[in-house]
C-alpha positions in Angstrom: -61.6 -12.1 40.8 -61.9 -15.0 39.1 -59.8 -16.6 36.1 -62.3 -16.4 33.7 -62.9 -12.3 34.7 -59.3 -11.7 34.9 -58.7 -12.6 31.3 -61.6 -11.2 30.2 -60.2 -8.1 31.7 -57.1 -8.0 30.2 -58.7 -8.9 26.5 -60.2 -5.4 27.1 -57.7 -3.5 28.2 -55.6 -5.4 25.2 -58.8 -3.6 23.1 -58.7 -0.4 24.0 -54.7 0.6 24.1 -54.5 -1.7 20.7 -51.9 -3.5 22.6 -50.4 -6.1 20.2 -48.5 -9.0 21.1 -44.6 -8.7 19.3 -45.0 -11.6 16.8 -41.8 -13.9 16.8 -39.5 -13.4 14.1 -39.6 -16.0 11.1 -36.2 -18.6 10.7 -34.6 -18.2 8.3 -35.0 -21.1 5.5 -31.7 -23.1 5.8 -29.1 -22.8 2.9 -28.2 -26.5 1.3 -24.7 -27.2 2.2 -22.3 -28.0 -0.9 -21.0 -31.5 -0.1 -16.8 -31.5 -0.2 -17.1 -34.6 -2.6 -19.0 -32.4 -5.5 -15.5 -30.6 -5.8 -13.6 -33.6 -5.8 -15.8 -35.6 -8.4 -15.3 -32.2 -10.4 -11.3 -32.8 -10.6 -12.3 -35.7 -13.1 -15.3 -33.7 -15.1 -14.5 -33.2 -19.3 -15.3 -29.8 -18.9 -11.8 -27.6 -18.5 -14.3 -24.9 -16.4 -15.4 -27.4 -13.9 -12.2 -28.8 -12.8 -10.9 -25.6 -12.7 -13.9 -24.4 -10.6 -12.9 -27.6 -8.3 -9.3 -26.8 -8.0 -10.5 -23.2 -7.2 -12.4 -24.0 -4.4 -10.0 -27.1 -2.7 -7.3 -24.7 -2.7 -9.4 -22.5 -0.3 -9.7 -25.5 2.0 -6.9 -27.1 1.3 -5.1 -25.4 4.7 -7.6 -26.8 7.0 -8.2 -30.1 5.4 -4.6 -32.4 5.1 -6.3 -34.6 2.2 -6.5 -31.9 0.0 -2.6 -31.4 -1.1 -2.6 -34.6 -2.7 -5.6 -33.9 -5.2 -3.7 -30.6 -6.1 -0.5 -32.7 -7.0 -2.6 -35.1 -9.2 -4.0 -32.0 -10.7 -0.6 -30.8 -11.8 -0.3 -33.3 -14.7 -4.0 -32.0 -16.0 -4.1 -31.2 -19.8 -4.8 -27.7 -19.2 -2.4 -25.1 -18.3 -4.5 -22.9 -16.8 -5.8 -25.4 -14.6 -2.4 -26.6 -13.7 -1.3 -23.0 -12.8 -4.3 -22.7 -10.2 -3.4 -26.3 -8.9 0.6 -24.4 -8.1 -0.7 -21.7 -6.4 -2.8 -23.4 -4.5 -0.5 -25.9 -3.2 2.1 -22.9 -2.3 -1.1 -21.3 -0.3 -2.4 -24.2 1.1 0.1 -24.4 4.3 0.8 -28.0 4.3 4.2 -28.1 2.6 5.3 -32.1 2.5 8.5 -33.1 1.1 5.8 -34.6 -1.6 4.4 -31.1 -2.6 7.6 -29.5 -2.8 8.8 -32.2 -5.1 5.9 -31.4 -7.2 6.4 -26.9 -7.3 10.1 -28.4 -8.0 8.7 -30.1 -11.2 6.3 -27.6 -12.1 9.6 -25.4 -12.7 10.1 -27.5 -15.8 6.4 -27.3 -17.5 5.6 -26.6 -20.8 3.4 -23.7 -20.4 5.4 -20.3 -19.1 2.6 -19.0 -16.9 2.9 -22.7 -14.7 6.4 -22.4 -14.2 6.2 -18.7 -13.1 3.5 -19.7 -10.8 5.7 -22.3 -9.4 8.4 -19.9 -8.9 6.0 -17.7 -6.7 4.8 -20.5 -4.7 8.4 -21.8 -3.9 9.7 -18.1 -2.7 7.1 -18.9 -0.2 8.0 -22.2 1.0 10.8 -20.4 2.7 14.0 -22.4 3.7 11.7 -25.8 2.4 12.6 -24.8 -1.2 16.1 -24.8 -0.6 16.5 -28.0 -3.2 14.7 -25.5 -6.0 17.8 -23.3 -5.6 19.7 -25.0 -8.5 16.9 -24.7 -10.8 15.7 -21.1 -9.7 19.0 -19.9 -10.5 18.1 -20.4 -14.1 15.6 -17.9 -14.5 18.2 -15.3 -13.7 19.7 -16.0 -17.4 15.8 -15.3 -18.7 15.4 -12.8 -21.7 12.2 -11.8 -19.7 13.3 -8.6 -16.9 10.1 -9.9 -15.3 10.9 -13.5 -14.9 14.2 -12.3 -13.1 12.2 -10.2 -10.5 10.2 -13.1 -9.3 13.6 -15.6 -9.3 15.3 -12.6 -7.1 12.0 -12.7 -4.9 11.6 -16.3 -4.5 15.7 -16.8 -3.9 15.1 -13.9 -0.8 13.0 -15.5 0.7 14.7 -19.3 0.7 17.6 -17.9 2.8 21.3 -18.8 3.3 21.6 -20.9 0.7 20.1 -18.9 -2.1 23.5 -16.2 -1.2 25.4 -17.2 -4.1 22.2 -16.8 -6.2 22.3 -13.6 -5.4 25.1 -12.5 -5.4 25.2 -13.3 -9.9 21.7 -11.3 -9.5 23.7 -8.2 -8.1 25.1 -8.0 -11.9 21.7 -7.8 -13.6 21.6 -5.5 -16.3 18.2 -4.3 -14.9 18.4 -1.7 -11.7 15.1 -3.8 -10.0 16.7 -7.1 -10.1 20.0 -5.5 -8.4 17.8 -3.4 -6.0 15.7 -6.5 -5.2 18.6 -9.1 -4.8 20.1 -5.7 -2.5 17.1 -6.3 -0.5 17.0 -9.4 -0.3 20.6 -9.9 1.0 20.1 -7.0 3.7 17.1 -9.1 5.2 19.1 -12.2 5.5 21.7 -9.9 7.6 24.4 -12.0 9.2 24.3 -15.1 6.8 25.1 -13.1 3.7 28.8 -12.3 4.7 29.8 -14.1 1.8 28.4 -11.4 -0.2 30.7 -8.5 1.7 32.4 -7.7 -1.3 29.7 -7.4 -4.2 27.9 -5.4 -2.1 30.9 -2.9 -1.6 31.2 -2.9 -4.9 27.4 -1.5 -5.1 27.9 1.3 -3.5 29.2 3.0 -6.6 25.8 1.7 -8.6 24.4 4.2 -11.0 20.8 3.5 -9.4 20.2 5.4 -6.1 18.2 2.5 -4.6 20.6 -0.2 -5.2 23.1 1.8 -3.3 20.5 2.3 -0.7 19.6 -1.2 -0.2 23.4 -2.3 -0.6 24.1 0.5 2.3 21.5 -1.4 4.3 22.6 -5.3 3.8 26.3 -4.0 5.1 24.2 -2.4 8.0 23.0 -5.4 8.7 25.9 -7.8 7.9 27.6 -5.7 10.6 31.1 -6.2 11.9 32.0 -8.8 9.4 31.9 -6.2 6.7 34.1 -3.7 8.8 37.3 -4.9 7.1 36.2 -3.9 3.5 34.0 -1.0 4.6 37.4 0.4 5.9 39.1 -0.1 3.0 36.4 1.4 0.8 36.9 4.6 2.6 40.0 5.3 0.6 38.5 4.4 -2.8 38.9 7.3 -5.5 34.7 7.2 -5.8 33.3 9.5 -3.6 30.1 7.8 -3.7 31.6 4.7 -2.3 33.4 6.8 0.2 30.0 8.1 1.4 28.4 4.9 1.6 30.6 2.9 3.2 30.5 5.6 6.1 27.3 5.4 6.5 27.8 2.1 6.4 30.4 2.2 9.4 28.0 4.8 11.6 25.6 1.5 11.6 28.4 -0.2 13.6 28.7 2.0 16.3 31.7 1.3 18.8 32.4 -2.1 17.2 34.1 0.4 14.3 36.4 1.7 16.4 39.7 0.1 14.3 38.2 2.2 11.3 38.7 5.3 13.0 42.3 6.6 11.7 40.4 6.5 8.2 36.9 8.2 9.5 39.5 10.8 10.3 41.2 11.4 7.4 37.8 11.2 5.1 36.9 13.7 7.6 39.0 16.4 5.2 37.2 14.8 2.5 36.4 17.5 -0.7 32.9 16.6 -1.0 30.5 17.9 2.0 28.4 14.7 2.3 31.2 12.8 2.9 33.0 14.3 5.3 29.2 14.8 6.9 29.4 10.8 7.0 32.3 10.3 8.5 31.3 12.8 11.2 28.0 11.0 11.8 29.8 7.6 11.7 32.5 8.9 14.3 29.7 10.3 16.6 27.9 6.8 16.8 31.1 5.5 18.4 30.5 7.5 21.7 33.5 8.3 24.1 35.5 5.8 21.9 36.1 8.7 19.3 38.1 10.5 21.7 41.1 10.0 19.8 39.3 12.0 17.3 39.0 15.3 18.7 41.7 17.6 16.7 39.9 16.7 13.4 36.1 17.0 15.4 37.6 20.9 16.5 38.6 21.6 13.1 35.1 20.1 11.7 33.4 22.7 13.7 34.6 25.5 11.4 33.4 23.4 8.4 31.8 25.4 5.6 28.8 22.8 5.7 26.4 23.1 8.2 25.6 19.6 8.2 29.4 19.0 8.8 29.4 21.2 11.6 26.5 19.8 13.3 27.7 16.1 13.4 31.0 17.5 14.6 28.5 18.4 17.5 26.7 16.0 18.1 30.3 13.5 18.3 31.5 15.9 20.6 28.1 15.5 22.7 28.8 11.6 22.6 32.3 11.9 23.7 31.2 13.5 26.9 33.4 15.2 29.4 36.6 13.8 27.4 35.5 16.9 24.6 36.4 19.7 27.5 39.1 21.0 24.8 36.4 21.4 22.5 34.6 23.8 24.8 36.1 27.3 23.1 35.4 26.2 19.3 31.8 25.4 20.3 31.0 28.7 22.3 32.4 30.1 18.9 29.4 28.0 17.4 26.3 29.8 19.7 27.2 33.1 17.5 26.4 31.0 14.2 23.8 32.3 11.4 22.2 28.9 11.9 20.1 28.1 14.6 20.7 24.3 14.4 23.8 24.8 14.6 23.7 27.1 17.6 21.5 24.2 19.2 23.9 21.5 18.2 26.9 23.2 20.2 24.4 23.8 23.3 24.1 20.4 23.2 27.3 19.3 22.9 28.3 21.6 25.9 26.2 20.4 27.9 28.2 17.3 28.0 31.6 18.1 28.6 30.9 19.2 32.5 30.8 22.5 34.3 33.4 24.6 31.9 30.2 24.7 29.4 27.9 25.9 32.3 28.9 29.9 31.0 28.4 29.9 27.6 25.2 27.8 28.6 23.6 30.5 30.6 24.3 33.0 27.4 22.3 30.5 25.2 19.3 31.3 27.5 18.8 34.3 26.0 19.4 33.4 21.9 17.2 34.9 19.3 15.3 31.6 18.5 13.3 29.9 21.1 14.7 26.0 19.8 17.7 27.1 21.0 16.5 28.3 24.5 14.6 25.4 25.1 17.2 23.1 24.7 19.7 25.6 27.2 16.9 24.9 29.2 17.0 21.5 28.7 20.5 20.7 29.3 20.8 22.9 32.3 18.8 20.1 34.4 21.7 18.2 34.0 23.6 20.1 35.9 22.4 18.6 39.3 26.3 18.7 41.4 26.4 22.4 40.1 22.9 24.3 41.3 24.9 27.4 42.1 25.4 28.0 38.5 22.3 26.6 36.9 19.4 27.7 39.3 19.8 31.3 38.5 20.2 30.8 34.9 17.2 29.0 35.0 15.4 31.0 37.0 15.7 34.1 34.3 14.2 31.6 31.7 11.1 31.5 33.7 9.7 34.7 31.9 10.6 33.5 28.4 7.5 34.8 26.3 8.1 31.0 24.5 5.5 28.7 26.6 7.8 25.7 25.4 11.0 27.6 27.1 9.1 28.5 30.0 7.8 24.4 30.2 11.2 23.4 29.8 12.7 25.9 32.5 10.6 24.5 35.3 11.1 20.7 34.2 14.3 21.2 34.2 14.1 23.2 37.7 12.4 19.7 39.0 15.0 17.1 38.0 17.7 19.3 40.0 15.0 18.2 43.2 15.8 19.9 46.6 19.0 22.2 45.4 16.2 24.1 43.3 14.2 24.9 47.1 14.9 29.2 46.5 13.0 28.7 43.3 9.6 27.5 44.5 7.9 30.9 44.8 8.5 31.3 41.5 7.7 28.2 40.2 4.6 28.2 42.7 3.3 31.2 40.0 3.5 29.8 37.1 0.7 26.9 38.0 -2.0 29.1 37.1 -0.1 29.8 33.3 -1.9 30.9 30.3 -0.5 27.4 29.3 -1.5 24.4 30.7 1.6 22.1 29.8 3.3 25.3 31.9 0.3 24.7 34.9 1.1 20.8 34.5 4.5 21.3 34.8 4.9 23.6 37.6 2.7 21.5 39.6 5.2 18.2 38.8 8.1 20.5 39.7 6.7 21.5 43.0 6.2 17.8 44.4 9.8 17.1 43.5 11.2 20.0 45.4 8.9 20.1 47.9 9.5 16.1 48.5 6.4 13.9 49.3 6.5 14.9 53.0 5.4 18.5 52.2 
């Protein structure tokens, strides 16, 4: 076939389908770019709108483009305010902070109009440790009739850093309960560096407001061991509120407040619950270093608080095998009307080494399934004594609680090859009505059965 015939063709096939060609999509007619120099030429326009427009829209570019800063400083000396208070914060946004543009937020502080030199206080907080030189001239604002005014000075001194402590530290004795919350803050983010302000911050804790002796809890936190010196002595202060706080202050230190422990112990027979439940938590973050602790932990376990009772647990449970002389007060505990409680002391036995292997096994079978399960799961660590926790564990096995029975069998796995009787057993439960049981059966069997098998 010819070429002439072959297109001919295909114009008639074209015809009778109605095949149509897909037309090519139309461009898109070009926007007109704005040149940069239209925004600059309006810096100088009559009109207040247009150079505010201008300073508007260099202050978006003004982080990529280094020339831009310098028009924004020239800007701050404009005749109107409102044009002046976009120039600031867009020279504390722009991200290009020269000596030369922190000179100029520095001199903004002193401008006629009120909304400027609040703008300049925002843009300095986030210069960072750049605005240290502002410091003198920010701690003004904290004398301001204005609660408001304060709040940003507190902000912008936070985030300026070590030098701004002293600062501070005056805002800590605001009459308002957000500047103190907020310089609280501020010093628990600078951690470390604001040791200076140890003792304000002990002071604090006896605030009327519950957040500023949150936050003041959290700056000694972070201050850590160079606050353990007052912390200790606030533990014998008359104000049970500071008592409380400074222990929960202490249970941040862990070990390190170990020379703070003679008066953990004697705030231990505190008269109010919550404190005694502090020192209790404080002594159980020290670990085995508590040990010396142990007469007041035994008598904590027959506290009339619950919560009392279960941090005396859970420091006994840190204190490990040293606790063994614990072990009669807390099998005492598995007959408690509280079930947490009854799973604190399971935990806590399961710690102190083979003596609590008995009253473990009787645990097994408490009324509340938390409590089993975690029987359960303390029996796997029982891995140089399978003669006494295989069988127990093996009764757990037909727990009608799918978490118990899940627990049982991990727990039958993690004792590995000294668990070898219990297979058959185990071997059953793969094909559970539960599958985290099936999954966990089928883990258990590769780690007795070893990779071999």
């Amino acid at each position: 076939m010819s070429l002439v015939r072959r297109s001919k063709a295909t114009q008639l096939i074209r015809r009778l389908f109605a095949i149509k060609s897909s037309p090519q999509p139309k461009k898109k007619p070009s926007r007109p770019r704005h040149s940069l120099l239209r925004y600059v030429f309006s810096l100088g326009a009559a009109e207040d709108g247009l150079r505010l427009h201008g300073v508007q829209m260099l202050g978006r570019l003004g982080r990529y483009m280094p020339g831009v800063p310098p028009l924004l400083i020239e800007m701050l000396s404009d005749t109107n305010g409102a044009v002046r208070t976009e120039a600031v914060r867009a020279l504390g946004l722009s991200g290009r902070q020269t000596p030369q543009a922190v000179h100029a937020l520095i001199s903004a502080l002193n401008d006629d109009d009120e909304e400027v030199r609040q703008a300049a206080v925002v843009a300095l907080g986030g210069l960072s440790v750049l605005a240290t030189p502002a410091v003198p001239m920010l701690e003004e604002g904290l004398v301001a009739d204005d609660r408001r005014v304060r709040l940003r000075v507190v902000r912008s001194l936070g985030n300026i850093g070590e030098d701004a402590v002293p600062a501070l530290i005056v805002a800590l004795f605001d009459s308002d309960y957000e500047v103190r919350e907020q310089a609280a803050l501020a010093l628990g983010r600078l951690g470390q560096p604001a040791l200076a302000a140890v003792p304000v911050l002990v002071t604090a804790l006896k605030d009327p407001d519950t957040k500023v002796r949150f936050w003041a809890t959290h700056a000694l936190k972070r201050v850590g061991r160079g606050a353990l010196e007052h912390l200790t002595q606030a533990l014998c202060d008359p104000h049970p509120a500071l008592r409380l706080h400074a222990a929960e202050a202490l249970s941040a230190l862990g070990p390190a407040a170990e020379r703070a422990l003679p008066d953990l112990c004697a705030v231990l027979q505190d008269d109010e619950p919550q404190v005694r439940r502090a020192a209790a938590e404080a002594l159980a973050a020290m670990g085995a270093a508590a040990e010396q602790a142990l007469p007041v932990l035994i008598t904590a376990l027959r506290d009339q608080s619950v919560l009392v009772r279960k941090s005396a647990c859970l420091a006994l449970e840190n204190i490990g095998k040293a606790a063994v002389s614990a072990r009669f007060a807390l099998a005492c505990l598995l007959k408690h009307r509280d079930w947490s409680v009854r799973s604190a002391a399971v935990g806590a036995l399961g710690n102190i080494g083979p003596e609590g292997l008995a009253p473990l096994a009787q645990a097994l079978d408490d009324r509340h399934p938390t409590v089993r399960r975690k029987a359960a799961q303390v029996l796997g660590n029982y891995g140089h004594y399978p003669r006494l926790a295989v069988p127990a564990l093996l009764l757990t096995l037909r727990d009608p609680d799918s978490n118990v029975r899940a627990t049982a069998v991990y727990s039958l796995g993690r004792l590995g090859s000294a668990a070898a009787h219990a297979l058959p057993q185990i071997r059953k439960l793969k094909v559970d009505a539960n599958t985290r049981v099936c999954s966990a059966a089928d883990w258990a069997c590769r780690k007795i059965s070893g990779p071999q098998r």
